[in-house]
Every structure is written in structure tokens, then in C-alpha cells.
N, C-alpha and C positions, 0 to 999 in steps of 0.2 A: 398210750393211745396213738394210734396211726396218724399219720399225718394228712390222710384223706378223709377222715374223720371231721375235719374242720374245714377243708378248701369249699369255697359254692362255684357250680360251673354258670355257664352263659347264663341259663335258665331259671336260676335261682336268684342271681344276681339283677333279669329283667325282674323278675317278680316282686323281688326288695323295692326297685323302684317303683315298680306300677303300685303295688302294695302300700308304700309308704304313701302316695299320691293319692288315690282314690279309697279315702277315707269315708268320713260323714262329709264334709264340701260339699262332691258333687253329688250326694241326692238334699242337701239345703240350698243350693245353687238358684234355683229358677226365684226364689224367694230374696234371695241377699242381693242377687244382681238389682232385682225388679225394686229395691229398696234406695239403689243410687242411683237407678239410672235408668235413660228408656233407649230403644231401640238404636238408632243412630249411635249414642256414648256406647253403649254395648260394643256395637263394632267396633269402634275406634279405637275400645280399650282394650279388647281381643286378640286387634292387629299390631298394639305396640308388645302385648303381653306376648303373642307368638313370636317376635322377632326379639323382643330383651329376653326373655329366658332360651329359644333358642342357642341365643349366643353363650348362653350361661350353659347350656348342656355342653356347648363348646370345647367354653372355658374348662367343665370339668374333663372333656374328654383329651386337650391338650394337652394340661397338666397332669392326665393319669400315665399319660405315654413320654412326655418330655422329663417327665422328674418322678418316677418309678419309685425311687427312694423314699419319697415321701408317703407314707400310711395317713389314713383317714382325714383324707382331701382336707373341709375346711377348714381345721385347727392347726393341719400341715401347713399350708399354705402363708398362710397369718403368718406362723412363725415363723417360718423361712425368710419371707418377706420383710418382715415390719418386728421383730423381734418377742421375745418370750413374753411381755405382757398381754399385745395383743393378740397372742399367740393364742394362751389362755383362754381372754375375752370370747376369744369366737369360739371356742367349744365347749366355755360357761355357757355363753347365749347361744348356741346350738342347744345343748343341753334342756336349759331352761326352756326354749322352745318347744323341745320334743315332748318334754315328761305335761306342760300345761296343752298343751294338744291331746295328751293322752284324757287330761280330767276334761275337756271339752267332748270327746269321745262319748265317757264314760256318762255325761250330762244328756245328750243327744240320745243312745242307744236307750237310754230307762226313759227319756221321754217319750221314743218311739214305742216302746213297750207301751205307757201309759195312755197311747192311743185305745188300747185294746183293754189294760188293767190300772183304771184310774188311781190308785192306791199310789202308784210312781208317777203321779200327775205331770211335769214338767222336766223331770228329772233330778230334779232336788230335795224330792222331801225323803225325809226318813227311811221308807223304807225302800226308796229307789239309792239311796248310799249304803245303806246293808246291803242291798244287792249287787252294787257298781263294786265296794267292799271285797265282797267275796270273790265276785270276778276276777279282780284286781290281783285277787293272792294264789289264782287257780293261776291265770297266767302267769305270774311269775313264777312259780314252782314249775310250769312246763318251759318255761323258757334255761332256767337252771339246769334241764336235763341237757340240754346242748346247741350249739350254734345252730349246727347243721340239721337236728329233725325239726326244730322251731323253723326253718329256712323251708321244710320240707312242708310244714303245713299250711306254712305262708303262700306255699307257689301253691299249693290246695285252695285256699280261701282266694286269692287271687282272680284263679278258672270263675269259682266260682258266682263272686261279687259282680265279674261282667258282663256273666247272660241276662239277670234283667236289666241290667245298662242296655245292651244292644235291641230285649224288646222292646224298652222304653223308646228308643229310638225309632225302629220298626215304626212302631206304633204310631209316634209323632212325625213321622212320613205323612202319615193317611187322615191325620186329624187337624195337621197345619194349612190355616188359613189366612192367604192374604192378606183379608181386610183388615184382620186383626193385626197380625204382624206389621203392618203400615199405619196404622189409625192415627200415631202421634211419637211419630219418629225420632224427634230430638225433644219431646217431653215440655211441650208452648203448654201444653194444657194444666202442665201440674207446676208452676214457678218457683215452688216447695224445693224443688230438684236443683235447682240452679243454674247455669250457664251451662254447656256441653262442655267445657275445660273443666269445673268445680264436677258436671256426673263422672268423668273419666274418671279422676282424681280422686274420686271417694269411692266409686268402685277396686282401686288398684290392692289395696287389702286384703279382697276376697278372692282376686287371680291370683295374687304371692301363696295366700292358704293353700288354694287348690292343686299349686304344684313345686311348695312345699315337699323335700323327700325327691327331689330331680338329685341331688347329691349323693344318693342313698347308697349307688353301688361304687362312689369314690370313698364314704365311710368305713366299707367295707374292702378294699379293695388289697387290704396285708393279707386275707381271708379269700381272694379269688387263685379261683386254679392256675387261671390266664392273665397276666396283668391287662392285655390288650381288652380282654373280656367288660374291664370296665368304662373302657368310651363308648364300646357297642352297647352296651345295656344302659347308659344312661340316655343316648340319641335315643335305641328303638322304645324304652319308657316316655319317653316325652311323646315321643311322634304320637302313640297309643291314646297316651292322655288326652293328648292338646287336641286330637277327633274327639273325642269322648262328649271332653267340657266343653268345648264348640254347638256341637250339636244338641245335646241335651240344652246349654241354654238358649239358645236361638229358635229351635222348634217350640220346648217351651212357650215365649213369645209371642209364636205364632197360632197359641192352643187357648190360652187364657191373655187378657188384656194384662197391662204393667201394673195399673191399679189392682186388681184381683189379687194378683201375684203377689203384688208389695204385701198384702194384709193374710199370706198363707202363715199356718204356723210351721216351724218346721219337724221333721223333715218336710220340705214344699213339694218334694218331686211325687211323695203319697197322694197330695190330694191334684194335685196335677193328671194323672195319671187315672185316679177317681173318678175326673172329671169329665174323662175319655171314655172309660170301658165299664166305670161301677167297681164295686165294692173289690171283689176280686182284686183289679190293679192294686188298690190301696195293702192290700195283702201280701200281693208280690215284692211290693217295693217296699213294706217292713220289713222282710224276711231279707230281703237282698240289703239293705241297708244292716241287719244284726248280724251275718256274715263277713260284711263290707269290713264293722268298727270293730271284731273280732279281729281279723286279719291285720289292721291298722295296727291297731292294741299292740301285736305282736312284732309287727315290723318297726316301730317308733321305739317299744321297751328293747330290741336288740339293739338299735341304734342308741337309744341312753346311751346303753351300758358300753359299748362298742366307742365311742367318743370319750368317753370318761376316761378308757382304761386307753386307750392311744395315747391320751394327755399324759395319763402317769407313767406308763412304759418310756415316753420322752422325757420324764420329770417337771412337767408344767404342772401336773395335779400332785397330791400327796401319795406316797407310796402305797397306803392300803388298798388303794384304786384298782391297782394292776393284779391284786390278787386273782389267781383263777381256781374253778375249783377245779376235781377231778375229769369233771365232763369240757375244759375247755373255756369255761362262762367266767367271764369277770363277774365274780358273784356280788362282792361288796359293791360296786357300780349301780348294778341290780339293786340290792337292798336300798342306795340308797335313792335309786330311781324311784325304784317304789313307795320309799318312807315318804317323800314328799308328794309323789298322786295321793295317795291315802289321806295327809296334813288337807290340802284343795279340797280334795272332795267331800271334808270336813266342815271347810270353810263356806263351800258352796248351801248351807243349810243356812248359813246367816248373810251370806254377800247379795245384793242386788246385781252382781253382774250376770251377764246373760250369756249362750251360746256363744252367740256373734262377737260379743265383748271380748271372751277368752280368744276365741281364732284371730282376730285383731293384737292383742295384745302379742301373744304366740308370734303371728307376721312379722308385728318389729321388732321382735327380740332376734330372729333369724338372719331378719337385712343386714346389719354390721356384717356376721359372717357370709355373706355373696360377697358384700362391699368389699372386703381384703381378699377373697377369691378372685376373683377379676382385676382387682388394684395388682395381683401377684402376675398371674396373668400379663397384664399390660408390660409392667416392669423387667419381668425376663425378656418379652418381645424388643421395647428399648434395648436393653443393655444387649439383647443378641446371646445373650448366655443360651446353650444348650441349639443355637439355630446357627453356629462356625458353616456348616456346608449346606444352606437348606436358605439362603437370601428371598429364593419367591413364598416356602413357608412363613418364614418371618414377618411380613409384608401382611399377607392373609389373618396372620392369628393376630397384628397389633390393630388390625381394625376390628376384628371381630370383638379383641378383649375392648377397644375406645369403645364400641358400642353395649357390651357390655355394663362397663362402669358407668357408662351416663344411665342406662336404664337401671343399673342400682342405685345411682345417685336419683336419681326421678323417685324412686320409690323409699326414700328416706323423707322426700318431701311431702310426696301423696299423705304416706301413716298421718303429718301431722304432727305439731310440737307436743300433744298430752301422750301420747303412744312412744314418743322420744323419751320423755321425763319417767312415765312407767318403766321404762322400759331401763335407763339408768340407775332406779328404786329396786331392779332386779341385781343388777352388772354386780353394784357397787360391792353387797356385801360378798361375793367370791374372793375379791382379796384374800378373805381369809386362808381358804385353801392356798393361793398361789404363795402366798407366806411360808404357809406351812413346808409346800415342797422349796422354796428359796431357802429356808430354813436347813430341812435336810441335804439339801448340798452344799451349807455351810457360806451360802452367799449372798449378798445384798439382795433386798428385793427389787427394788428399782436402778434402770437406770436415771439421769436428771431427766433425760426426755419424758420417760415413763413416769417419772414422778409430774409432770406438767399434767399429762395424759389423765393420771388417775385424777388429780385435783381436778376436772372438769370433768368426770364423769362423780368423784363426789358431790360439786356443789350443786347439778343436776340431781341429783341424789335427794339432795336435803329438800330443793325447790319443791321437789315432787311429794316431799313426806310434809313437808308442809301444805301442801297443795290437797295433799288426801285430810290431815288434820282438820283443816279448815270447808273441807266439801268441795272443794273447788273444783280437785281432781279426783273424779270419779271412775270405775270401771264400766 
């Protein structure tokens, strides 16, 4: 097979992003915001979340251009940086990320069906998992046929999912009113909320979800035509977005009170939009939201598999990972991308956890890998590696990555120590696999450091399964 067969150009690779970004988030958005926070913490956490992930669009577009060599950004980076354990880590917890995003998806889209056909009520019963089920194996099997038409229908679904994003807007132009939007700005009337530091701070979750997938065309980026092509697509993805979710929630705001909001079920932007124009909106914005988590679907299961198979083409994962089949596809990646959404969405029939819960959870499994993306980041710029003739570069990218890493460290603190402990109940059992490839190249698994390392993401490990034993710790 050709070797154009598999490269994605500019266009494909914006798309992965914007794709991988505007999921289900932003049409539950006017609902999740309005649940931590009220208008004043909005802002405040909008303007630290546009200037920390900026910088993180940066960071990825720094390190696509300074260290070329390196394929599928997050997991690269780690291990360049900080060696082969935490190397791994972050494209476990990428991984794990991406594929529990996909069953929070898949939880959302049969709910929003079940607006219409109560039988998929909430998106967990029965026969909204036969359905989630089947979906789940249609796209996998089209994703199997190959990188690049999966890539092709994703920049489809993409066009698509935005136009009612921009009516929604349109719209919420004409039906935003001040009174409302100002009525109780930093949230005196609801004490439930807590300080404007504690609404920031428990909003930070729901911004990390929403743009989630800013990484998506450095994942990608062994697979780009143009290596340069992937700072441009990750910058013009963000810019895209971060208009998108701005407006949509702030109009919002300005359309129904925070109270109202707090208690929408989601998708929120349906009845939001309801609340505007009648029945019709509420139509459009199912439709555009079952395109939206189609498109997702497909850009997060290329990404799985796409992470998986970088790890083992480096030998951080086990060998069988790397398999590809005839079309190009890390097929066993795939497989077992898919084995474990299937497992979830199994699980989802007996779990008490909710939408909001899974996207939370997903969030902090992700932050470790920013955190060593931007620690890597930083570290070249000190050491000056790759910056010998470029002194006012250097200078530029070591502030941009300090400001980076604090707002990745900020948002290890926002998730919160139970989304830390879950989130280690995750890490822990990968080991296994990175054994398995230590194993096949005949070497220790650890070094002493790594062996420190893992002992504290064990005993986290254990707290946490204790903490679930005993109810403590809940999803």
C-alpha cells in the first residue's frame, strides 16, 4: 500500500483536533458549568483555562517542531524526558482516558436518543447498551478499514457537528439578556457554591474535558504529511474551540438563570435552546449532538489505538500492540480498545456513576500526561538542548512551558485527592503490560528510581480499593 495511503494533510489533522474536542462536553456544558459555579467564577475560570491550555497548545506545537523524532507527542515526551516508566504511564493514562471518554459518549448519545425513545431512558439501561453495543462494533470494524477514510469521515462529521453550534450561537445573540446574565454574579445567593476560589476550582474538570484531544494532531503526528502541519492544527483547533465553548457558555448564562441551568438534565444545550425557539431547537440540537458523539467516537478509538501502537513500535507496550493489519490499523490496539468500552458499558447497568462522573474521572487520568508534556517542555528549554542558535527562542518557550506546568500543576489540585486515588486504581494495574515488554527485551523492569515511583502509585492504589470497598470512595 502507498505510502499516501496513510499520511493526513493540514485538514485532516485540524479535524482530529477540533474532532477529538467537541464531543458531548460542549452541548452538556451550560449545565455542568452552572452546577459549580455562577457567572463571575465562569469568567475567571475561562480566562485561566484560555491562557493554561493555550500555552499547552504551545507546548505541543514546540515539541512537534524541536524534536521531530519524537511520534505521538504525549507518551514521547515522558519518555524522552523522565524515562521508560513514566513514559509508559502517560500513554496508559492517555489511553485509559480516551477509551472511558468513549463509554461516557456512548452513555450521553442513548440518553439523548431517550429524550425522544424512553426505552434508552438515561442511557444505561438495557437496551440503550444493545444499542451503545452495536454502535461500538459498527465503528470499530469501519475504523479497521483504515487511518485515512476513518480521518475522512471524521473531517465529515466534524463540518458537520458545527453548524448547529454556530446556530446555537446565532441564536443566543438575540435571546441574551442582561438582567439575567448579571442577576448574581459571583453566586452570594446560592452559599451551596462556595467561595469564587472553591467555584473556580471545581469548575476546572469540565474545561480540562472540553479540551481534552488539543494533543490529538501531535498523536498523530508519525502519520502527518508535513511535520510542521502539526503546531498549525493544534493552535488553529484550539483557537476554534476555545470561541465555540466561550460563547456557548456565557450566552447560555445570559438565556436562562444559573439555578435553571444547574437542574437541566443533559444534554443542557437541548432544553436550553427549547427554551428559545420551541420544540424544533430541541431537535436540532439532538441531531447535532448524535453527529457530534459519532465523530468523537471515531477520533478518540483512532487515537486509542494510535497511542497504544507508538508505545509498542518503542517497546514500552508489549509486542502484539504494534500489529497492523493489511489496511494500516493497529488492529490488536483496536481490539483491545474496544474490549474494554464494551467491559464499561457493561458495567454501566449496575454502577451509580453518572455522565459527569466518567468525564471527571477521564480528566484526571489525562493531567499526569500534560504534566510530563510541559515538565519535557520546560527541561529542553533549561538545558538549551535543541535551542544552540535561537537564545531569544529559548527565553520565549521557557516561560511559556513555567506557565504551562503551573497550570498543569493547578489542575492536579482543582480534580481533587478522590479523582487522584481513582485515578492511581487505574495506573497501577498496567504494570503489567510494561513487564511484559521489559520482559521481551530481556530487561529489568525497573529502574531504583522507578521502583520508588511505582511503590507510590501502588499504595495509592490500594488506599483507593479500599476506599471503594468500604464506600468511601465513590464514582
Amino acid at each position: 500500500m502507498s505510502e499516501s495511503t496513510h499520511t493526513l494533510r493540514l485538514g485532516a489533522l485540524v479535524a482530529l483536533v477540533v474532532g477529538s474536542m467537541i464531543g458531548g462536553g460542549i452541548f452538556s456544558l451550560p449545565q455542568n458549568m452552572a452546577a459549580s459555579a455562577d457567572v463571575g467564577a465562569v469568567l475567571i475560570g475561562w480566562a485561566i483555562t484560555a491562557v493554561g491550555m493555550l500555552t499547552l497548545a504551545f507546548v505541543f506545537q514546540t515539541l512537534a517542531n524541536r524534536k521531530p523524532r519524537l511520534n505521538a507527542g504525549v507518551y514521547a515526551y515522558a519518555k524522552a524526558g523522565f524515562g521508560d516508566y513514566l513514559g509508559f504511564s502517560s500513554a496508559w493514562g492517555y489511553w485509559i482516558s480516551a477509551w472511558l471518554g468513549c463509554v461516557g459518549y456512548f452513555v450521553l448519545l442513548f440518553s439523548t436518543l431517550g429524550y425522544y425513545f424512553p426505552l434508552f431512558g438515561e442511557g444505561n439501561t438495557p437496551a440503550a447498551i444493545i444499542g451503545a453495543s452495536l454502535l461500538l462494533w459498527a465503528v470499530h470494524f469501519l475504523v479497521l478499514r483504515g487511518i485515512k477514510q476513518a480521518a475522512l469521515i471524521n473531517l465529515v462529521t466534524t463540518v458537520a457537528k458545527i453548524v448547529p453550534l454556530l446556530l446555537f450561537i446565532l441564536i443566543g445573540f438575540f435571546a441574551f439578556r442582561l438582567e439575567i446574565f448579571s442577576a448574581d454574579l459571583w453566586g452570594l445567593n446560592t452559599p451551596d457554591l462556595g467561595s469564587v476560589m472553591d467555584q473556580v476550582r471545581n469548575m476546572m474538570l469540565v474545561t480540562v474535558w472540553v479540551f481534552v484531544g488539543i494533543e490529538g494532531a501531535s498523536v498523530f503526528s508519525a502519520r502527518a504529511e508535513k511535520r510542521t502541519d502539526v503546531g498549525t492544527a493544534t493552535l488553529i483547533g484550539f483557537i476554534t474551540v476555545l470561541l465555540l465553548l466561550v460563547l456557548v457558555n456565557v450566552l447560555s448564562l445570559g438565556i436562562m438563570t444559573r439555578p435553571e441551568l444547574a437542574r437541566l438534565q443533559n444534554p443542557s444545550m437541548v432544553a436550553v435552546l427549547e427554551h428559545v425557539v420551541g420544540q424544533w431547537g430541541a431537535l436540532l440540537i439532538s441531531l447535532g449532538l448524535v453527529v457530534s458523539l459519532l465523530g468523537a467516537l471515531l477520533s478518540w478509538m483512532l487515537l486509542c489505538g494510535e497511542i497504544l501502537f507508538a508505545a509498542a513500535s518503542d517497546h514500552s507496550m508489549p509486542a502484539f500492540l504494534r500489529q497492523e493489519n493489511a489496511n494500516g490499523v493497529p488492529a490488536n490496539a483496536i481490539w483491545l480498545t474496544n474490549g474494554m468500552v464494551q467491559l464499561f458499558l457493561l458495567l454501566t447497568l449496575v454502577s451509580t456513576g453518572t455522565y459527569l462522573s466518567l468525564i471527571y474521572l477521564a480528566s484526571s487520568m489525562i493531567l499526569v500526561p500534560y504534566f510530563w508534556s510541559a515538565a519535557y517542555a520546560l527541561l529542553l528549554a533549561v538545558r538549551g538542548e535543541t535551542y544552540e542558535q535561537a537564545a531569544g527562542e529559548r527565553r520565549k518557550d521557557l516561560a511559556i512551558a513555567a506557565v504551562a506546568l503551573a497550570y498543569a500543576t493547578w489542575l492536579l489540585y482543582a480534580g481533587g485527592v478522590k479523582y487522584l486515588l481513582l485515578s492511581a486504581l487505574l495506573y497501577a494495574p498496567g504494570v503489567i503490560l510494561f513487564a511484559k515488554a521489559k520482559h521481551e527485551l530481556g530487561q529489568p523492569i525497573f529502574t531504583p528510581l522507578e521502583k520508588l515511583i511505582f511503590a507510590g502509585v501502588a499504595i495509592a492504589a490500594l488506599i483507593a480499593a479500599y476506599g471503594r470497598y468500604q464506600g468511601v470512595l465513590t464514582l
